[in-house]
Structures are given as C-alpha cells and as structure tokens.
C-alpha positions, 0 to 999 in steps of 0.5 A: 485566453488565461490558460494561454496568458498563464502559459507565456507568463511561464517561460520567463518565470522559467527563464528568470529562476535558472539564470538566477539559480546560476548566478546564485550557484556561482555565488556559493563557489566563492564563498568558502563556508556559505551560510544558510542566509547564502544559501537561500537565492539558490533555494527560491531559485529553484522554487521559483524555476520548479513553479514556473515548469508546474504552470506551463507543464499544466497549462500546456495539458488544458489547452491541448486537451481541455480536460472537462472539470464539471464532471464530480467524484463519483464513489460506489462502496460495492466494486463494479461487475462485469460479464466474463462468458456470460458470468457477472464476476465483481472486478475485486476477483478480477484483480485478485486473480491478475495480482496472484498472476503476477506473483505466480509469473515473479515466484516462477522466474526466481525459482527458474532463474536464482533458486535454481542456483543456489549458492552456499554463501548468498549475493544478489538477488539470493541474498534478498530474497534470503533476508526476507523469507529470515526477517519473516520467519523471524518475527512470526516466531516471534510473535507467535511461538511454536507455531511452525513453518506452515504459517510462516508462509501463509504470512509471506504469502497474504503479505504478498497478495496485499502488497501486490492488491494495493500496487494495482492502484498505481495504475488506476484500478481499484485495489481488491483490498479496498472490498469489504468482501476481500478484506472479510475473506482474509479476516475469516483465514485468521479467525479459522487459524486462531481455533485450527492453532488453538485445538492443535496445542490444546485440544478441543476441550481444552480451546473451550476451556481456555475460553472459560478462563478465568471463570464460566462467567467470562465464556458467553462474553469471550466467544462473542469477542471471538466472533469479533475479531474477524469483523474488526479487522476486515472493517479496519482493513477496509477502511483504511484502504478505502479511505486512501483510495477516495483521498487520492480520487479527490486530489484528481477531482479538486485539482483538474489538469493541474494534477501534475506530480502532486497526486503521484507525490501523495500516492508515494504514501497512500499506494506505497508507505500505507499498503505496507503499514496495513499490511504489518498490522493486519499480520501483527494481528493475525499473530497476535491473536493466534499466540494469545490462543496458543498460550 
C-alpha cells in the first residue's frame, strides 16, 4: 500500500517541479545578467522533478516485480567453479579467456579494417590508435630505459587484459582481476622480467652482484625483498578490486529496488576511473622495479 501511495504522490511532484522549472527558466530570460540567487528556482526545480522520476521510476519496479529484499550479501574469496566437458574450471579462467576473445576479435578488426590502410599522415581511428601505442612507448622508455620494444608490448597488452577484465563487471560478473590467482600470475610475469631484463644487461654474476650492493651484508635481505615484490603487488591488486567489487555489491544489497541510477553512478568510478588508476600503477611498478634492476 506505501509503494502505491509513493507512486501517485510522484506524479505531481513530478508535474509540479517542470511547470515550476518553466516558470523559473522563463524568469531568467528577462533578466539580463541573472545572479546565482536567480538562479537557484531552476536548480530546486529540477532537483525537485529528478526526485519525483527517482520515486515513481523505483516505485513502479517494486510493485511490478516486488524484488525480494531478506535475502543478504553473499561473498566467497575464492571464484565459483563450474563443469566445462567434464572439467571443474574456476570461472576466473573462464572471463580471462572471453576477455582475450574480445581483444583478439578488436585487434583483428582494426588490423583488417584501419592497419590495413594505412596512411602517411594519420586521421580517424589511426590517429588513435597511433597516439596510444606512442603514449605507451613513451613512458616505458621513460621509466624503464633500454629496454627495447618487447616490453613496450607486454605493457600494452596486460594494460588491455586488465582494463578488458575489469570492463566485465559492468555486466555483472566477477572481474578475473578480483583472484588472487590472477593477480599473482601477472605479478609473477613482473618478478620473471625483473631477473630475465637484469641478467641480460648485466649477466648472471653481475644480477647477484648488484643484489650484494652496497655490502655482502644487505644480500639475504635483498633476495627476500625480491621475493616480495610479487607477493606485494598481487595482494595489492587484488585487493583493490576486490574491495571495489564488494562495495558496488553492497550498494545493491543496502539499496534494494531502489537501485536506480545510483549503482551505475558509482560504478562510473569503481568499474571505470578505478580499473584504470590500478591498472597505471600496477605498470608503473612493473617498470619501476625492472629499471632499478637494469640500473
């Protein structure tokens, strides 16, 4: 009965905030140079109207499909598994291989479509596509000098994987990046590149050196410190995506069917701007500690 009440109440609230957002807009026309404080019957006006639309909108979703709100969050660390042929496969692999799909089916359409014709002097989606591959040259020769191109597209391409992983959440799936298994896996690739760059530039002897410097003394410490860089940054990847994951989970638990818009504002941040700032740091790392290694 209060979901029906809610909902009639909305339509004039709805009504009433755009006549009076009318009625304030045609105000401001006279005016020559409207103030702030002239400004402000527009701006409850339409505060007013997007609230009433917020109460009917979620309203309307309760009464036509009385979402069940007793149920809780329900949270595992370890992703679900599931049979595929008779194989119990974790469904982290499972995303991770749809995610590589998707950037395989992208890089074979662009290579199809705008490598192909290439042109001298860049437009469209060339020039993009130029701009990122020169932006991330760029500052892994920045950050890790010498190192050549090989890494320069392993950078791109775990850059890719992350981004793609953590666009998975949009649709409600857990994002591969959000396993501690995944997260290791990448870490791991970091600590291999760190000793494969450092023994290329200054032999094997010369790696367990540099681990010896300044004294013999620092060695035990250093090689434990080296060991741990894996650990760190898989526990810190992880972490924040895990984190982002369960907070946009309780948002839909918390908010029942009035999760309306508001979820999806906050996924703005936590499936978009925070896959991104992960994903710059976990490469600033990777580039950091294979410079200090090159050094």
């Amino acid at each position: 009965m209060l979901n029906i009440i809610l909902l009639a109440a909305s339509v004039p609230i709805i009504a009433g905030g755009y006549f009076w957002r009318r009625k304030a807009v045609r105000k401001l026309a006279l005016m020559e140079a409207p103030g702030k404080k002239d400004k402000r019957p527009k701006l409850f006006a339409t505060a007013t109207t997007v609230i009433g639309v917020y109460i009917f909108i979620t309203r309307l979703i309760t009464i036509i499909f009385n979402p069940d709100r007793s149920h809780g969050l329900e949270f595992s660390l370890w992703p679900e598994r599931v049979e595929v042929f008779g194989i119990s496969l974790s469904v982290t692999i499972i995303y991770t291989w749809f995610a590589m799909a998707l950037l395989i089916i992208a890089a074979l359409l662009v290579r199809l479509t705008v490598v192909k014709r290439f042109q001298e002097y860049p437009k469209g989606a060339q020039n993009v596509i130029e701009m990122i591959v020169e932006a991330v040259g760029k500052y892994t020769d920045a950050q890790a000098h010498g190192t050549g191109e090989f890494l320069c597209s392993y950078i791109l391409t775990i850059g890719a994987l992350m981004l793609m992983s953590a666009a998975l959440e949009l649709f409600r799936l857990r994002p591969p990046t959000a396993d501690i298994t995944m997260t290791f896996s990448l870490a791991f690739m970091t600590f291999v590149l760190i000793n494969v760059y450092g023994i290329k530039k200054k032999g094997a002897a010369g790696r367990v050196k540099s681990l010896a410097s300044p004294t013999p003394v620092v060695f035990i410490f250093r090689v434990i410190s080296e060991f741990a860089i894996p650990v760190s940054m898989a526990c810190r990847l992880f972490g924040n995506m895990l984190g982002g994951m369960i907070v946009i989970d309780l948002l839909y638990m918390a908010l029942g069917s009035n999760a309306v818009g508001i979820p999806s504002v906050a996924g703005l941040y936590f499936n978009v701007f925070h896959p991104l700032m992960q994903t710059f740091i976990f490469i600033t790392l990777t580039l950091t500690f294979i410079n200090e290694a090159i050094e």
